[in-house]
N, C-alpha and C positions, 0 to 999 in steps of 0.2 A: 809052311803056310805063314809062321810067323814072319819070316823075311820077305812075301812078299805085302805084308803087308806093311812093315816096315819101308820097303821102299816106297809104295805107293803113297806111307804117310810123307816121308821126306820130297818126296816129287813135286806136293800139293804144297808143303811148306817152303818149298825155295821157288816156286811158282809163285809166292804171292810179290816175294823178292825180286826176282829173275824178269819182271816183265814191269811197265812201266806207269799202268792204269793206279795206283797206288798211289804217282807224287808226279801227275802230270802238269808241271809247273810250263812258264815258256820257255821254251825248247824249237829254237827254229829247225833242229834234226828230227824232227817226228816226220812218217812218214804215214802214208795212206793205212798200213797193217799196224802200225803200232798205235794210233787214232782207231782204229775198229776193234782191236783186242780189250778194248777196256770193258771190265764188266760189269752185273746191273749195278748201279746204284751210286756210278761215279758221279762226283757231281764237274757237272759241263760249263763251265764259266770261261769267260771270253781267250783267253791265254789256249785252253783245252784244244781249238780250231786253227791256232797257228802250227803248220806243216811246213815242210821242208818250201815247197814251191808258194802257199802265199807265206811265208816270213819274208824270203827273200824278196816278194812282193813291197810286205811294208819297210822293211829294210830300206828297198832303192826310194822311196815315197820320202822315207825321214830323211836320206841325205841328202835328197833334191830342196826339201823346204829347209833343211840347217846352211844350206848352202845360198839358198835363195833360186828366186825361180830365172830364168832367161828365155828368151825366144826360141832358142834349139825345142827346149819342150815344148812347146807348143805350135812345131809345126814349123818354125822359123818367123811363126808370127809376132813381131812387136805388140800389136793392139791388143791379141789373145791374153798374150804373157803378161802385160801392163792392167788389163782387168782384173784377170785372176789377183794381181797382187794388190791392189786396190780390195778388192770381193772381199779377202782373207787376211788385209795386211800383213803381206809378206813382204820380202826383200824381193827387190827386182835386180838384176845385173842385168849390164850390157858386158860384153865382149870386148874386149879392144878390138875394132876395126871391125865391127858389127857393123855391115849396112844395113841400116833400116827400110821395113817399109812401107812405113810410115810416119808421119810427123806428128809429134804433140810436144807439148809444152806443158813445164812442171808446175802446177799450180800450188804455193807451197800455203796456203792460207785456207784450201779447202778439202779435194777430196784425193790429192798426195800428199797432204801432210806426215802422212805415214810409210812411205814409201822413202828406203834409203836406197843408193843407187850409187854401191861402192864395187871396188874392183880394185884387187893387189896382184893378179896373171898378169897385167904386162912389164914394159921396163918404167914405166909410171904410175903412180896412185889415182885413181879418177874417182872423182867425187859429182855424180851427176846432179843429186839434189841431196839436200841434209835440210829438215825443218828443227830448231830449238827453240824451244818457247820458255817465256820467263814474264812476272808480275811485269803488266804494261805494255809486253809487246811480243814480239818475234823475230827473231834473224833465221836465215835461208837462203839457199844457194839456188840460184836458177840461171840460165842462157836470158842476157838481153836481147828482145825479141825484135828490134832493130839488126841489130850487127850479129849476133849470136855471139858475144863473149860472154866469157861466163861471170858473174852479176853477183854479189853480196846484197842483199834487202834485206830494209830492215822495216819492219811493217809497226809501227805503233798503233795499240788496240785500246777498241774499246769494247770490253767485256770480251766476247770472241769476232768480233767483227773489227778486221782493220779500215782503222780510216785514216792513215796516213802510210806512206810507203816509199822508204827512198832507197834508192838504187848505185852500189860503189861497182864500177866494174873498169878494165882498162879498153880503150880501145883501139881496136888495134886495126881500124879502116881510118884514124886519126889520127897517124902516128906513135899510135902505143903511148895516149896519156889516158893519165886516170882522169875519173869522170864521177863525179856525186850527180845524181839522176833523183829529178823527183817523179817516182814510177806513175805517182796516182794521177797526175795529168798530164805524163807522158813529158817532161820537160826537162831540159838538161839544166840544171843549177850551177854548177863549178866543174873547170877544170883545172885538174893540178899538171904541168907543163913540165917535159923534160929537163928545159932549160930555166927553170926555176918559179916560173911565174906564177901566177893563179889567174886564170880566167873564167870570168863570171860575169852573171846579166849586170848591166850598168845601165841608169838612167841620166846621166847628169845636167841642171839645169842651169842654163845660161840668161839671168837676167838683162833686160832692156838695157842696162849701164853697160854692159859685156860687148853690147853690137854698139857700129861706128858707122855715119851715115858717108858717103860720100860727096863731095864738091859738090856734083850736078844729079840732082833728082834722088836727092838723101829725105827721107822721113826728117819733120820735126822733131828736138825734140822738148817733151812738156813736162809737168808736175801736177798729182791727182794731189787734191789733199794734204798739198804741200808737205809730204811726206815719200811717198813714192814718183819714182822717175819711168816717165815711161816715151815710147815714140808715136807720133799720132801720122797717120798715113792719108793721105786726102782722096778724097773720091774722083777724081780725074786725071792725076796724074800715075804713072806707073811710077811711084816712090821707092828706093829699096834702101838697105841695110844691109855692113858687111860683120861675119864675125871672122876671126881669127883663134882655131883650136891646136892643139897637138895629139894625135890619137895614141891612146895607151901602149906601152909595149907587149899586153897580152891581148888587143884587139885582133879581133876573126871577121866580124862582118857587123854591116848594119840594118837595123829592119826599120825605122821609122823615124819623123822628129816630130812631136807635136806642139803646132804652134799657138799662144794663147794669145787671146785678145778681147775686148770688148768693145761697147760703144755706147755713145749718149741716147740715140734715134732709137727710135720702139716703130719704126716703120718696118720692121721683120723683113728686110729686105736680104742680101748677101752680101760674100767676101769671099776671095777667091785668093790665096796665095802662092806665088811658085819659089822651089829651093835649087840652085843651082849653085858647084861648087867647083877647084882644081885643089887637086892634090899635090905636092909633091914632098920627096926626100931631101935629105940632107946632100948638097952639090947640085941640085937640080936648077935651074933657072927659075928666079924669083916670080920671070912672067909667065905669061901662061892663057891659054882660053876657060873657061867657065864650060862645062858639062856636064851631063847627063840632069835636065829641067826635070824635076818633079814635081805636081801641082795638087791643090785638094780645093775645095770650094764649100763653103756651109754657109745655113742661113742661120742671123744674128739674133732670129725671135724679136718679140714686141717689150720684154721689159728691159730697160734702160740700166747699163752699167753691170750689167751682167757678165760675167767671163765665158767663151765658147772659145771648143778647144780644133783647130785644125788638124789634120793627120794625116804626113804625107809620105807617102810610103813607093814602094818600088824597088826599083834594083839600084843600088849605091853600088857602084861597082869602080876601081881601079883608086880602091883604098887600101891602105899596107898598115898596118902596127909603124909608131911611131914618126906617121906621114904629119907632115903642119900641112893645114884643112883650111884654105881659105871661102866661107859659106857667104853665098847670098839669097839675101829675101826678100821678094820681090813681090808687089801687091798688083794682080791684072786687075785692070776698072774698065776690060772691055767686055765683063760675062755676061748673061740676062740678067736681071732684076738687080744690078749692082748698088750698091750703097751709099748715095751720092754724098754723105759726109765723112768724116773723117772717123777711120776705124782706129784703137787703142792697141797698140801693142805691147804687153807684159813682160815674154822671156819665151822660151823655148826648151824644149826636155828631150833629147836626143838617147835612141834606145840602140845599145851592141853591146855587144859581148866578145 
């Protein structure tokens, strides 16, 4: 009798051992019987409910988000995958050679700022957006939304709101030069040139001393104030002016020249001026036709002495970098309401890049 109760006692005491309700720590090996075996009065805390099949649950969950999330999870959805990590700030990856499908664009100043979008599986590093923020401002990587190269900004702030934003990126539908971009109005500021140059907007102004009349049907020329020189153009006859430039070696194109002038008359009548011009290079024949006329017309208003600015614009075309520009300007006095005395001419501000 006493042995069996000896066993019975030993049976109860390596039972309390032998079985797992005692120290049921996390343990992704627990299975359905070893979760129901525990007796009253264990206490049930979050760790107690992980079992073989949900561990291995939260298991594949932590290495998808240490990994970051991609489109495969979600379906092959870009948009899905791109929320969620937005929702959660997560990582996002792309794939090398992920076709997407769909389009967006990284917004690195507001609701991706948090979203990194790195990738070391292929044979190259890809860096889709990276936001760094620092007193004053922000730098961040994004696609130029022109050409799709990829874009350095840098967004100067103020408090969290940028208000200023430029843009370094190369591009590479231009030859593969770099390019400073002022992002906030969309405008291209400097380009740095393979072949050494810098190109960038230029206005440069050509005062009234700079132009030369010709022999037959040349503008006077006068003195305001016996201080400034300037040419006065009469109201009947078509008068012109030539000037003589050299276009820069890092010149691309031109948009505009605006021409300045005034007048004595308060009869707010008008003026009408035309640009016409021949290009050519170095070995070209000195003569040449005058082409491609472009014209603008403005009214002079009623107060006297006043400067108004003409702007004449269009397509300047079969101009090269370091072409000599021979310009003329030419005053029509056949338009309506024309100005029958003598209009002032100041100088001229000619706009390329």
């Amino acid at each position: 009798m006493k042995f069996v109760y000896c066993t019975l006692l030993l049976l109860f005491i390596f039972g309390e051992f032998g079985y797992g309700q005692g120290h049921l720590g996390r343990f992704i090996g627990k299975d359905s019987s070893t979760v129901a075996s525990a007796k009253h009065g264990t206490k049930m805390d979050s760790s107690f409910f992980i079992t073989r099949i949900g561990g291995q649950h939260l298991a594949l969950s932590q290495a998808i988000l240490a990994r970051g999330v991609t489109p495969y999870d979600y379906g092959g959805s870009l948009s899905n995958a791109l929320k969620a990590a937005r929702d959660s700030n997560w990582v996002l990856v792309l794939p090398p050679g992920y076709s997407t499908d769909s389009t967006f664009t990284f917004d690195g100043s507001n609701a991706d700022s948090v979203i990194e979008v790195l990738d070391f599986r292929g044979t190259q590093f890809y860096l889709y957006s990276k936001l760094f923020r620092f007193q004053g401002g922000s730098v961040y990587f994004q696609r130029n939304s022109t050409t799709q190269d990829p874009m350095i900004l840098l967004a100067v702030m103020s408090g969290t709101t940028p208000v200023q934003v430029y843009g370094l990126y190369i591009d590479n539908d231009d030859n593969d030069q770099l390019k400073l971009k002022d992002a906030t109005g969309n405008v291209e500021m400097v380009t740095f040139r393979k072949d050494g140059y810098v190109r960038r907007n230029e206005a440069p102004y050509y005062d009234a001393v700079a132009w030369f009349p010709p022999s037959l049907y040349g503008a006077d020329l006068d003195t305001i104030d016996l201080r400034e020189e300037v040419y006065l153009f009469d109201g009947t006859t078509n008068e012109q002016l030539f000037l003589k430039m050299r276009l820069p070696n890092w010149f691309t194109s031109m948009d505009s020249v605006e021409v300045i002038v005034s007048t004595t008359s308060t009869a707010g009548d008008s003026v009408s001026f035309q640009m016409s011009y021949y290009a050519r290079t170095f070995g070209e024949s000195t003569g040449g036709g005058l082409s491609n006329t472009l014209a603008d017309t403005v009214d002079l208003g009623t107060s006297a002495n006043t400067s108004t600015r003409l702007k004449i614009s269009g397509t300047f075309s079969n101009l090269s970098a370091g072409d000599e520009v021979i310009w003329r300007l030419l005053r029509d006095t056949s338009i309506p309401n024309n100005e029958s005395g003598d209009v002032i001419f100041h100088g001229a501000v000619f706009y390329f890049k």
